[in-house]
TIBA-903754 format. One record per residue (C-alpha): residue number from 1; x, y, z. Coordinates in steps of 0.05 Angstrom, whole numbers. Each point is the difference from the previous one (the first is absolute). Layout:
BEGIN
<pos:NUM; x:X; y:Y; z:Z>
...
This chain:
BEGIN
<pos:1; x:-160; y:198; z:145>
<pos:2; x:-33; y:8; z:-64>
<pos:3; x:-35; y:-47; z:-32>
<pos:4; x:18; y:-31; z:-78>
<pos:5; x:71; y:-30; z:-38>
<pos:6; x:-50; y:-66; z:-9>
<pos:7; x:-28; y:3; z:69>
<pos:8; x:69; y:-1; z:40>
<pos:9; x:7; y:56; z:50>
<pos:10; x:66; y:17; z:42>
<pos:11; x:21; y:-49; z:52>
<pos:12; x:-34; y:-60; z:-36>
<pos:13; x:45; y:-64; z:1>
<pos:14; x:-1; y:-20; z:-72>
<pos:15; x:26; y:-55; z:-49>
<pos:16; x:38; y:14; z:-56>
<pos:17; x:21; y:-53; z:-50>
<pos:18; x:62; y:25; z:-41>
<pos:19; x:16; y:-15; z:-71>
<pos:20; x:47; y:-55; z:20>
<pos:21; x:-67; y:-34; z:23>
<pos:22; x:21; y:7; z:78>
<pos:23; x:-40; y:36; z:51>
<pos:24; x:22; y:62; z:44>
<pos:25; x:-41; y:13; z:68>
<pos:26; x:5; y:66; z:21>
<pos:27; x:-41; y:61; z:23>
<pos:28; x:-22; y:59; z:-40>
<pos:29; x:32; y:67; z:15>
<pos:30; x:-11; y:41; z:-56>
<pos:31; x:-45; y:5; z:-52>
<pos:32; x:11; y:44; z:-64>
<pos:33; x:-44; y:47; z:-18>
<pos:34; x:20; y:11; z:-71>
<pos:35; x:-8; y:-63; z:-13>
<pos:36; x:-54; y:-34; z:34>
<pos:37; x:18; y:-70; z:-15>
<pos:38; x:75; y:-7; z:31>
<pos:39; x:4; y:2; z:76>
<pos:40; x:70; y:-9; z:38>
<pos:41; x:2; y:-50; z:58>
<pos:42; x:54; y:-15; z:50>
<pos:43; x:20; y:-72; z:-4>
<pos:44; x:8; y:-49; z:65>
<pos:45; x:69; y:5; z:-16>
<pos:46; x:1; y:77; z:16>
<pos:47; x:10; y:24; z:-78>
<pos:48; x:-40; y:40; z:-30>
<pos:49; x:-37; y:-23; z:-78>
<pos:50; x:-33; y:34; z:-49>
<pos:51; x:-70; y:-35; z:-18>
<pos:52; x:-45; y:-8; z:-54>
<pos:53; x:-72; y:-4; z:47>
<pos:54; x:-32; y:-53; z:-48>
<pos:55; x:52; y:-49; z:19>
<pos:56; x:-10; y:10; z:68>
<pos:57; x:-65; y:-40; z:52>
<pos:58; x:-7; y:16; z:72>
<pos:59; x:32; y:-53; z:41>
């Protein structure tokens, strides 16, 4: 797992607070190497989200 994307790594449960002001839990499953700030995490709810990493804390 490589290291960077604002210190999240693969398989980190993170936080994400959405522009509606709510907050998504999910896990991160993916993260972008062409652009080194979005990350995609799989929800609790089983869907998968598109993230920007700076709105995101490790839960």
């Amino acid at each position: 797992m490589a290291r960077g994307w604002d210190g999240l790594e693969i398989g980190d449960r993170v936080k994400y607070e959405t522009s509606e002001n709510r907050f998504v839990v999910g896990e991160v499953i993916h993260l972008y190497v062409s652009d080194k700030s979005r990350a995609r995490i799989k929800t609790d709810e089983g869907k998968e989200k598109d993230v920007i990493c700076e709105y995101c804390e490790k839960v």
